[in-house]
N, C-alpha and C positions, 0 to 999 in steps of 0.2 A: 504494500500500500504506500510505504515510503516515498517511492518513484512517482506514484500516479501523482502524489499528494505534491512534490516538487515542479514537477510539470504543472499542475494545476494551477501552483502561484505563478508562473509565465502568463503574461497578458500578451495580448496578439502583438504587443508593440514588445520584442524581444528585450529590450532593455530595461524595460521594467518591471519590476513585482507589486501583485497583486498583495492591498493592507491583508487581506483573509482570504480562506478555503472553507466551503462549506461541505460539508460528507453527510450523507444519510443513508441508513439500512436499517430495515426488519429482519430481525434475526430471532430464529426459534429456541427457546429453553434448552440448554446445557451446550449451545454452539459455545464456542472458545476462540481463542486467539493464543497462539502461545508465546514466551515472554519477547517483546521487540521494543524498538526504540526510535524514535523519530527526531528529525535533527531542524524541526519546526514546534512551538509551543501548539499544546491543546487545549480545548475545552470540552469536556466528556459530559455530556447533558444528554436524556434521552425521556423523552415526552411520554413513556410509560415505559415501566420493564424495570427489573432490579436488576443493576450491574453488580458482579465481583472486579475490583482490580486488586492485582499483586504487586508490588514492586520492593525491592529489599528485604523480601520474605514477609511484607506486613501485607494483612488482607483488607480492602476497603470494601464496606456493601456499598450502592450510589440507590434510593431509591429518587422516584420520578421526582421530589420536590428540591433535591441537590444536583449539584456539580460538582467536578473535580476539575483542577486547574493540575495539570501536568507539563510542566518545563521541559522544552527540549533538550534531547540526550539523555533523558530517564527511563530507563529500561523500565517495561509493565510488562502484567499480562493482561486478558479480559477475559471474564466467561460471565454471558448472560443467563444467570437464574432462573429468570422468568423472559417469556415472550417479548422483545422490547424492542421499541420506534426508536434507535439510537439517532439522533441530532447532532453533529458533534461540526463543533468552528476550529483551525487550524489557524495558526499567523506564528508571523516572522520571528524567528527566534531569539529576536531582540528582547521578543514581546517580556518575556522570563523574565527582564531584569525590571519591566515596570509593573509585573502585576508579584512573582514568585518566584524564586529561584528554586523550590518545592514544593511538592504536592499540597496540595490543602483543597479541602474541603469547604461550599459552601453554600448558605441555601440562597436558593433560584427566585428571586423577588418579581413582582408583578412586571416592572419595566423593563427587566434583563430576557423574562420568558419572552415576551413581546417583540423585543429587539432579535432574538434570535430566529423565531419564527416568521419576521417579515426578511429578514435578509436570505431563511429560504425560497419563503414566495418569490422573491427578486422579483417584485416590479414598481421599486424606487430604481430613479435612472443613477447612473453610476458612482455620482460624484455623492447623492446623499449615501448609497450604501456607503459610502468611502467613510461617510462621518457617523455613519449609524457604529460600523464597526471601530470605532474609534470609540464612541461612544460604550461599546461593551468593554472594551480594555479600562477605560476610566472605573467605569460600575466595580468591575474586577478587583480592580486595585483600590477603590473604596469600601468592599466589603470585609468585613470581618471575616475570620475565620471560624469554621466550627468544628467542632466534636464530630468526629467520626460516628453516625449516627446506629450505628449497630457493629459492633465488634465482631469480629470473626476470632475461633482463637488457631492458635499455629499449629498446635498439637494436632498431626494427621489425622487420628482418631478420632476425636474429637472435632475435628474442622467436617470433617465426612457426615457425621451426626446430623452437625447443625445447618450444614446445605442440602443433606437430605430432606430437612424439615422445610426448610424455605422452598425447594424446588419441587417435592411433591405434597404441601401441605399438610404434613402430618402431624397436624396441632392436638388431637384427638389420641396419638401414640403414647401409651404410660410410659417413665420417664423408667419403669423395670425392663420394659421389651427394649426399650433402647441399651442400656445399660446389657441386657443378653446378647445384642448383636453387637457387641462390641467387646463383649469381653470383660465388664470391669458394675463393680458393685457401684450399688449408686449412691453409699459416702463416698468411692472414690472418685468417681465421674464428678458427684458434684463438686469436691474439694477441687480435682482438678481444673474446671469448668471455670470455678470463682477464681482462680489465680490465675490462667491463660489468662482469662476476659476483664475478669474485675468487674464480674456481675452474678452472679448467683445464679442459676438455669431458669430458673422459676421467671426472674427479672427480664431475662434474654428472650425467652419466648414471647413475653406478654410484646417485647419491642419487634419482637420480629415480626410476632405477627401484626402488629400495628402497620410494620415497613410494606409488609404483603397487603394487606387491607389498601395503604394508599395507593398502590401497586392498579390493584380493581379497581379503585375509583377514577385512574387518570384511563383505565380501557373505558370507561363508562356504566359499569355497575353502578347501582343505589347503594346507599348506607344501608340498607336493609338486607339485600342480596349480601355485599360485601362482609356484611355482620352477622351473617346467619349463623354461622358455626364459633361464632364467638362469645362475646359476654356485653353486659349493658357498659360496663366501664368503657371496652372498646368505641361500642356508639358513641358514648359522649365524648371519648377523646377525638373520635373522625368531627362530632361536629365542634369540638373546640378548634381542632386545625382547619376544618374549612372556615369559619368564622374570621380565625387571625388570617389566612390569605384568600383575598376575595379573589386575585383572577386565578385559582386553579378553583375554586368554586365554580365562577363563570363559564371553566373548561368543563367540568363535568356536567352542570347542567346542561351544556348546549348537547352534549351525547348522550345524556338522558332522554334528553327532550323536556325535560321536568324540571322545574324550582325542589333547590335542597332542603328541606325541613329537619 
C-alpha cells in the first residue's frame, strides 16, 4: 500500500505534492494486515468497525468514536475485529512533527468527523480541500490526548480470550468455560487479567462490550437492538454518550431512520 499511497500524493503537476491522501475500504471481521510501516503520517478513523493496532508489542482497540494519529516510520499492524468502513487520511511526513511524533489516541469531535467525511465526498474545489485539510492537522494538534479506551492485554493467552469475546460476542460465556479453554483457574486468569490490563475482567467486559455496543450503533442498530443482550446500565450509558456527542447521534439517526430516545 506504501507505493500506491506515494504515488497518490503526486498531483498531475509532477513537482508537486498533494497537503493529503484519502484511502477507504470495507473490510470483513478478522481481515488483518501484518506489521508495516509507512514513510507518510496517518490518521486511522473508521466510520464503524472496531480496529486492533499493534505496534511495539502494545495492542490498541480504535472503536468508531476514536482515532489514532500514527507518525511516519512507525511500524503497526491492523486487524479489524468487527466489520469496519475504515476512513483513513495520509499526509506529508512532516505532518508528525506538528501534530505527534507518537501514537496517540483521540476522540473524533463533531467538526473533525465532518471534515473528514467531506474531503471524501470531494466536491469542494481544490484549493478549499487544500485548507479543509489543513484544517484537520490544526484540530489534531489541538486535541488532547486520550486513554487508550479498552486495553488489550499482551499475555497470548489471555489476549486470545478477550478478542475472542469482542469478535464473536460472547458476552453470555461464564468466565469458568473461559478459564477451561485456556487452561488456567479463574483466581489465576483473573489475577493475571488485572495486572496485564489494570482492570479486573468483570470491569473489561462491561467496557468492551460498551466499545461493541457503539460499534452497532454507528452500523445503524437502535439502542434497543444494540442492548438486547445486555443490561439497563449499558442503555443508559449509550444514551449518556449519544447525548455528550450530538453528530454521531445525528449519524445514527439518519440510518435509523428514527429520532434517539
Amino acid at each position: 500500500m506504501t507505493s500506491e499511497i506515494r504515488k497518490a500524493f503526486l498531483s498531475d503537476n509532477l513537482s508537486e505534492q498533494k497537503d493529503w491522501v484519502v484511502f477507504a475500504r470495507n473490510s470483513e471481521a478478522g481481515h488483518s494486515r501484518p506489521e508495516h510501516v509507512h514513510d507518510v503520517a496517518q490518521l486511522l478513523y473508521a466510520e464503524s468497525g472496531v480496529m486492533l493496532l499493534v505496534s511495539g508489542g502494545i495492542p490498541r482497540l480504535v472503536p468508531p468514536h476514536q482515532a489514532l494519529w500514527i507518525p511516519a516510520g512507525v511500524p503497526h499492524s491492523l486487524t479489524f475485529i468487527t466489520e469496519t468502513r475504515l476512513r483513513t487520511l495520509y499526509f506529508p511526513a512532516d505532518a508528525s512533527k506538528k501534530v505527534s511524533t507518537s501514537i496517540r489516541a483521540m476522540e473524533v469531535s463533531d467538526l473533525l468527523r465532518d471534515l473528514i467525511s467531506e474531503l471524501f465526498r470531494n466536491t469542494y474545489p481544490p484549493s478549499v480541500q487544500k485548507q479543509m485539510s489543513r484544517l484537520v492537522l490544526s484540530l489534531l494538534h489541538g486535541t488532547a490526548p486520550t486513554a487508550d479506551p479498552l486495553p488489550l492485554p499482551t499475555d497470548p493467552v489471555l489476549r486470545s480470550a478477550a478478542e475472542g469475546i469482542l469478535r464473536e460476542s460472547r458476552w453470555a460465556v461464564p468466565l469458568e468455560t473461559l478459564c477451561d479453554e485456556v487452561h488456567l483457574t479463574p483466581k489465576t486468569f483473573e489475577r493475571k487479567f488485572l495486572k496485564d490490563t489494570g482492570m479486573t475482567f468483570k470491569a473489561w467486559k462491561s467496557a468492551a462490550r460498551l466499545c461493541a455496543a457503539l460499534d452497532c450503533l454507528a452500523k445503524g442498530m437502535s439502542i434497543k437492538q444494540t442492548a438486547l443482550h445486555g443490561s439497563r446500565p449499558l442503555q443508559r450509558r449509550l444514551h449518556e454518550i449519544l447525548r455528550a456527542d450530538s453528530r454521531f447521534t445525528r449519524s445514527v439517526a439518519r440510518k435509523t431512520k428514527r429520532p434517539l430516545t
